[in-house]
C-alpha positions as CSV (number, residue, x, y, z in Angstrom):
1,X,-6.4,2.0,25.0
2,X,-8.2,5.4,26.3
3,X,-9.8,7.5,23.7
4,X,-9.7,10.6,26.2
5,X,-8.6,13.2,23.8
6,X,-6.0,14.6,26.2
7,X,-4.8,11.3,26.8
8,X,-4.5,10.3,23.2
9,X,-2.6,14.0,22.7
10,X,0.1,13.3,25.1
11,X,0.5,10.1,23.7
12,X,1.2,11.3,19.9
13,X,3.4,14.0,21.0
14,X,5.4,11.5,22.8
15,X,6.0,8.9,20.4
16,X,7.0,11.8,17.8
17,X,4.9,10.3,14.8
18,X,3.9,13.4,13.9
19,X,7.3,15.1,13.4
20,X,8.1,12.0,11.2
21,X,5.1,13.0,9.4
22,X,6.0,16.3,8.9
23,X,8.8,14.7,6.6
24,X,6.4,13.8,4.0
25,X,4.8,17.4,3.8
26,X,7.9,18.3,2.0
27,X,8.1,15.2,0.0
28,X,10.6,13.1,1.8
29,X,10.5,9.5,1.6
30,X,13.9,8.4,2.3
31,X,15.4,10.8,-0.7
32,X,12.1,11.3,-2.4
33,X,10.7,14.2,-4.1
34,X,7.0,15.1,-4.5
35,X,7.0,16.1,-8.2
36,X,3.5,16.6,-10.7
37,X,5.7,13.9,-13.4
38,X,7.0,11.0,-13.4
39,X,10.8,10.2,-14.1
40,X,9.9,7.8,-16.3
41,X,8.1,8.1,-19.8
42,X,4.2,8.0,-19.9
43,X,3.1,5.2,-21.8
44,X,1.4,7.0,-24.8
45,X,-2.2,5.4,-23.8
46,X,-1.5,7.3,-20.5
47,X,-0.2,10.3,-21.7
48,X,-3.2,10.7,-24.5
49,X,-6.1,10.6,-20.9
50,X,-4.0,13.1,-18.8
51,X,-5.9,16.2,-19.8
52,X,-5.0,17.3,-16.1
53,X,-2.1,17.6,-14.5
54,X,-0.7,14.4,-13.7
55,X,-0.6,13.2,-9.9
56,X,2.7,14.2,-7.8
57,X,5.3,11.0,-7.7
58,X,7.6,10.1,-4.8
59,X,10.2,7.4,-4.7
60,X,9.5,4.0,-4.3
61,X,12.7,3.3,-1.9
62,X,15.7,2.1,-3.5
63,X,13.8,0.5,-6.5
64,X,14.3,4.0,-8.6
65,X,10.4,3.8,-9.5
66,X,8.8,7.3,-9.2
67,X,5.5,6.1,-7.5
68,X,2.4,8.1,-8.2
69,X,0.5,8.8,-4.7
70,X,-2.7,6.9,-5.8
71,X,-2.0,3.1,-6.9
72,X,-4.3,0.4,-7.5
73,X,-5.2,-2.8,-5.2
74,X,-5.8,-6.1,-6.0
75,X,-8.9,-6.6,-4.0
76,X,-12.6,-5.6,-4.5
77,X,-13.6,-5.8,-8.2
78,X,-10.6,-6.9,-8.8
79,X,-10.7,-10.1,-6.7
80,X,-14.7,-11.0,-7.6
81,X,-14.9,-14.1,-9.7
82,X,-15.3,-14.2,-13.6
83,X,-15.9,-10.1,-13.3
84,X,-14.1,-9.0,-16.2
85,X,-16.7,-6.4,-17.2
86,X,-16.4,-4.8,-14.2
87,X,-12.8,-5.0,-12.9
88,X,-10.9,-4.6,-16.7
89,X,-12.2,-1.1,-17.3
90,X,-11.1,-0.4,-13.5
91,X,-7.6,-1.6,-14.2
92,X,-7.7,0.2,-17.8
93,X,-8.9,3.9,-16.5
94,X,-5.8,3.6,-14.1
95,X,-3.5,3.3,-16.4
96,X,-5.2,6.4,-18.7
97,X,-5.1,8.2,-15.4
98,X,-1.1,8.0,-15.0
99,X,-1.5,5.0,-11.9
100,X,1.7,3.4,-12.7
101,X,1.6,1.2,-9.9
102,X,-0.7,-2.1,-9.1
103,X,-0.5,-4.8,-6.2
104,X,-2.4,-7.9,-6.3
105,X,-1.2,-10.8,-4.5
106,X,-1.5,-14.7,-5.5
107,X,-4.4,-15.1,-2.5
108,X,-6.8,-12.9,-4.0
109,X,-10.1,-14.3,-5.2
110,X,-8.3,-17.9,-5.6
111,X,-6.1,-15.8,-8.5
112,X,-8.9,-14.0,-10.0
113,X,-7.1,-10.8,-9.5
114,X,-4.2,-11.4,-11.1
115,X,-6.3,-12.7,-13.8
116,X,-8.0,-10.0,-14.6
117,X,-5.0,-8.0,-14.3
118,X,-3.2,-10.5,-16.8
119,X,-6.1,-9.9,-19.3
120,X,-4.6,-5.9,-19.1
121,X,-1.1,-6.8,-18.9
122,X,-0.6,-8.5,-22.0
123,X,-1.2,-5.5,-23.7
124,X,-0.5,-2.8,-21.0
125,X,2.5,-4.3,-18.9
126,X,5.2,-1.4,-19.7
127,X,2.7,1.0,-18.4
128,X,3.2,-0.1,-14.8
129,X,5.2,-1.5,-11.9
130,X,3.6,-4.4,-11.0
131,X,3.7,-6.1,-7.4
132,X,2.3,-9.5,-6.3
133,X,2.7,-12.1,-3.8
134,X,2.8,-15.2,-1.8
135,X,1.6,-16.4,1.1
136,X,3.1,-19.7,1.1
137,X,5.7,-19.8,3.8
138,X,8.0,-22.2,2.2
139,X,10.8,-22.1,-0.8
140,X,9.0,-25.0,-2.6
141,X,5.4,-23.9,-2.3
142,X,6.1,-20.1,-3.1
143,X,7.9,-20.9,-6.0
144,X,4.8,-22.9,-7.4
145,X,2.9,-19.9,-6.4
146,X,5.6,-18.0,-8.9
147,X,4.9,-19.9,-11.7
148,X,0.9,-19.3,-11.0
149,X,1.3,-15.6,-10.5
150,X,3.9,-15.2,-13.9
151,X,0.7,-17.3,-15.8
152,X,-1.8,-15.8,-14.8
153,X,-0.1,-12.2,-14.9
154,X,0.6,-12.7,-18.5
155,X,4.2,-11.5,-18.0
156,X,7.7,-12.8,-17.9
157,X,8.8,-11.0,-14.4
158,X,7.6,-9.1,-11.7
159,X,8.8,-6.0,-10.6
160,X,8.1,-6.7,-6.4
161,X,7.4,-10.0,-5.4
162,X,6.2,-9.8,-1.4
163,X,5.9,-12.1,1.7
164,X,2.2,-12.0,1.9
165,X,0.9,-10.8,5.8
166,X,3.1,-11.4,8.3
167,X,1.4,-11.6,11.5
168,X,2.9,-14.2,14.1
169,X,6.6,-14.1,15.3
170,X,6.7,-18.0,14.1
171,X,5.5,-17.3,10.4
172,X,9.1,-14.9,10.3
173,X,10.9,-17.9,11.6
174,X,9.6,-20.2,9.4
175,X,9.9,-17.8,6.3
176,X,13.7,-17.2,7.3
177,X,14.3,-21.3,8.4
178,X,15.7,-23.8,6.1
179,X,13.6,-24.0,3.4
180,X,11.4,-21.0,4.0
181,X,9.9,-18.3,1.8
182,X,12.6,-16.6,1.6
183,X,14.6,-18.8,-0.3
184,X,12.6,-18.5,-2.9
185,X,12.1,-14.6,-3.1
186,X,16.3,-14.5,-3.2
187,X,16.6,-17.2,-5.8
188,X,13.6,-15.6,-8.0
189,X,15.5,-12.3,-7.4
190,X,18.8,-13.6,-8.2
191,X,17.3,-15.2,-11.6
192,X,15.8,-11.8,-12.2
193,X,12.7,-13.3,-12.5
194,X,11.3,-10.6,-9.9
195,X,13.1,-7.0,-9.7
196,X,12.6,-6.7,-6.4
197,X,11.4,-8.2,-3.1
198,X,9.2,-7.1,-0.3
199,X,7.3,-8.3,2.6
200,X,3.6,-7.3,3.6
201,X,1.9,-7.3,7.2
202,X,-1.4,-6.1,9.1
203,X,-1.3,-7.1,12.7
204,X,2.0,-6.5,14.8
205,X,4.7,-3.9,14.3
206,X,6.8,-5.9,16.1
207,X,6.7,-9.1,13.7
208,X,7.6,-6.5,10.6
209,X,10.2,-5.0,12.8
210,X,11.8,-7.9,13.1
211,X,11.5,-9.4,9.7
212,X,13.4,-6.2,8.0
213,X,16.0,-6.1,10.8
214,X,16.7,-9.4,9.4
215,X,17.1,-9.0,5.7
216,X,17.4,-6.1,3.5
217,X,14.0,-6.0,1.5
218,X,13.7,-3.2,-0.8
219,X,10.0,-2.8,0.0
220,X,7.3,-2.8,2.8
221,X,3.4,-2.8,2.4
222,X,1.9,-1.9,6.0
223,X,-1.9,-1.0,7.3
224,X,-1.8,2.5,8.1
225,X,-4.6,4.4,8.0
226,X,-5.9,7.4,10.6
227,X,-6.7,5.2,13.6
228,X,-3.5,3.6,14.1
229,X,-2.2,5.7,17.1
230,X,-4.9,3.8,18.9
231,X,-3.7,0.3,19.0
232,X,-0.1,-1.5,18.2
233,X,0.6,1.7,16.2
234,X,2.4,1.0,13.3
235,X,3.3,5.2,13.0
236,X,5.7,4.5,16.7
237,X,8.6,2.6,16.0
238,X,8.4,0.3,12.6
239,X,7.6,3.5,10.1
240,X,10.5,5.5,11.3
241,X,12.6,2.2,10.7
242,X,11.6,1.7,7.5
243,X,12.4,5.1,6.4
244,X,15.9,4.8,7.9
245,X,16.2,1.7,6.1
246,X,15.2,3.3,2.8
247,X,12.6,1.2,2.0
248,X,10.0,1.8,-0.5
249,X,7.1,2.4,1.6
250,X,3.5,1.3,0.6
251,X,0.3,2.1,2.7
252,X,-2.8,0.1,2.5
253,X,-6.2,-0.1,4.6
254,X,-6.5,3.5,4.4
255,X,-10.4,3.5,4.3
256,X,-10.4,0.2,6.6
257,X,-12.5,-1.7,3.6
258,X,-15.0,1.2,3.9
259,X,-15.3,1.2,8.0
260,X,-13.4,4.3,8.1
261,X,-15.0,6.3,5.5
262,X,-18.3,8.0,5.2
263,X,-19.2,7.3,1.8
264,X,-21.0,10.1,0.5
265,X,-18.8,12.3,3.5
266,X,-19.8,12.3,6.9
267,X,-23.3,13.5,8.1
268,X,-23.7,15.8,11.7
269,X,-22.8,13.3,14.5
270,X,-20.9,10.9,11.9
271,X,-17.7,9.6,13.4
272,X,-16.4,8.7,9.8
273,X,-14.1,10.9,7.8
274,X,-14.3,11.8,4.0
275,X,-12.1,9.7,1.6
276,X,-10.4,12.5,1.3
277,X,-9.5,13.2,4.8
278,X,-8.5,9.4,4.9
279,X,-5.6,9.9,2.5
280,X,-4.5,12.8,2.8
281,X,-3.8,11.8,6.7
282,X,-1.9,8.7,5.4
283,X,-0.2,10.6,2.7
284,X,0.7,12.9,5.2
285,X,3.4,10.4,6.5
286,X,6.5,9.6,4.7
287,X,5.1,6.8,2.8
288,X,5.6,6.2,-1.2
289,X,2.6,5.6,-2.1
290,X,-1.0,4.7,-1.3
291,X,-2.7,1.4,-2.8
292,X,-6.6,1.0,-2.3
293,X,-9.0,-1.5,-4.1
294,X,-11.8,0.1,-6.0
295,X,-15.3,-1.1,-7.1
296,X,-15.8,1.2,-9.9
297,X,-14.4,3.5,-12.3
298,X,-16.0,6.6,-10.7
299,X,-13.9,5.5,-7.2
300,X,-10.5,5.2,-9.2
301,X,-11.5,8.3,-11.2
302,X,-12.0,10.1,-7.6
303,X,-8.8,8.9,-5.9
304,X,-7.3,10.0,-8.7
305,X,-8.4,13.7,-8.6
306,X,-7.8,13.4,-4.3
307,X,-4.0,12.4,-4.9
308,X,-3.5,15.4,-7.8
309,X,-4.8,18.0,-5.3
310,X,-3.2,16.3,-2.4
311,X,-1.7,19.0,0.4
312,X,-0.4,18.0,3.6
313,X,-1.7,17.7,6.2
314,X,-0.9,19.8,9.7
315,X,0.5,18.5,13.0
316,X,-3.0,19.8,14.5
317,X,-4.8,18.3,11.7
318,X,-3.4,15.3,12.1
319,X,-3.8,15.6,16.1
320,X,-7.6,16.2,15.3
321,X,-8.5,13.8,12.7
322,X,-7.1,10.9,14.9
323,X,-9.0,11.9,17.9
324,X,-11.9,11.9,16.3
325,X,-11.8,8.3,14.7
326,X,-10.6,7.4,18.7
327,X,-14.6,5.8,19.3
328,X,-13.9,3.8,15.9
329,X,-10.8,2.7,16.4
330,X,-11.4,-0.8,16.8
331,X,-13.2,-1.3,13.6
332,X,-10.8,1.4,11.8
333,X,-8.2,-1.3,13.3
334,X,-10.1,-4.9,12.5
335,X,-6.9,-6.1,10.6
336,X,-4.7,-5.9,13.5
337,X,-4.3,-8.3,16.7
338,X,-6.2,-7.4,19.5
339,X,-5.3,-10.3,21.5
């Protein structure tokens, strides 16, 4: 695709992203409310750490969970074998913070995220809507995966249980076939072993499209960060269905696993943007929440203080920031198919 500004202008005006991510400035996402608490009782371990205000919620979809902005991924620390000294203060300074929402997913570090996070759960698990996943693509295989996740979660149900990364127009037909993953999720849903079910992608609006034309999830996790105007845009046709569908909407990749974002904030000549920049751009959109994978305390402790003073974003902002990621894009974009 062209990263001639003007080119890329025309283009964003005319898919109309932008006026679906004016939405979100005023705190819709499909019915939500930006608020600074959440509906739901802090856990008093939570309550005790917020000296500051607490971060603004939105609705998590039709689940009824009042999502803070900022949640915590499964990945980096998290995933790193036998790093409990490092990733169990991550996942405890989230909770103090008010983070009342955590994704991991049964792929992560061969399930060394979820146990870690099942080393905090046994003692922490009312404090937080928890979300994993699997990546199996049958019934029989994904409810083995279940089993794992529940075991090594240290809990007795999930709250989302996702189809991990769809990404090929075959993996929905097997998921949906006889057999398939989806069989599972329903059943486990039905048994209210999970609360609520989801499904997860990267690559191809198109394969997400079709998978939540097909079933009514109450959840979608989607890569959406401030490149994606610039190739297979997710912002074009799957976001506004999602909202229509009143799904819970969860953005991930937002600093690209660090390609996006400048570090220490972008020098003279730097292409990169400031953390910052990254999610207020993605928060921008009428999305729920954000999740993002941390390697330290300080990073969750700054996130943290980026979603309290979060303020949307403007069309031109928007307009700008994108354009200037445009000679990036493709690394920005590494998750999604370029073929």
């Amino acid at each position: 695709m062209s990263h001639d500004p003007e080119v890329t202008r025309r283009d964003l005006d005319r898919r109309g992203f932008l006026r679906l991510a004016g939405a979100a400035g005023i705190g819709f996402v499909a019915g939500s409310s930006v608020r600074g608490a959440d509906a739901t009782p802090a856990a008093p371990a939570a309550a005790k750490a917020m000296s500051a205000p607490p971060m603004p919620t939105r609705n998590l979809g039709r689940t009824g969970h009042q999502v803070r902005l900022f949640s915590l991924g499964g990945q980096a620390a998290i995933e790193k074998a036998d790093n409990y000294d490092v990733a169990v203060p991550i996942i405890e300074r989230a909770l103090d913070l008010g983070v009342n929402y955590i994704d991991t997913a049964a792929f992560y570090g061969r399930g060394w995220s979820q146990r870690h996070l099942g080393a905090v759960m046994k003692r922490r698990r009312t404090d937080v809507f928890l979300a994993t996943k699997t990546h199996d693509r049958t019934r029989d295989g994904s409810l083995l995966l279940l089993d794992e996740s529940l075991r090594l979660l240290e809990t007795d149900h999930l709250d989302l249980w996702q189809i991990h990364n769809l990404s090929r127009m075959e993996q929905v037909e097997q998921i949906f076939g006889k057999g398939g993953a989806m069989e599972a999720l329903t059943r486990a849903r039905d048994q209210k072993i999970v609360r609520h079910v989801g499904v997860t992608g990267h690559a191809d609006p198109a394969v997400l499209i079709e998978a939540i034309r097909r079933f009514e999830f109450d959840t979608i996790l989607l890569a959406l960060n401030a490149a994606d105007p610039h190739h297979r845009p997710f912002t074009e046709k799957l976001l506004p269905l999602a909202v229509e569908k009143k799904l819970g909407i969860i953005a991930m990749k937002i600093p690209a696993r660090g390609r996006l974002v400048a570090p220490d904030g972008p020098k003279d000549g730097d292409t990169r943007i400031a953390m910052r920049e990254a999610m207020a751009y993605t928060l921008s959109l009428p999305v729920s929440t954000v999740i993002i994978g941390c390697d330290s305390v300080e990073q969750v402790e700054e996130n943290v203080r980026i979603a309290r003073s979060f303020v949307p974003m403007s069309e031109e902002e928007r307009l700008a920031l994108s354009e200037r990621v445009s000679p990036i894009a493709r690394d920005a974009l590494f998750f999604r198919n370029w073929g």
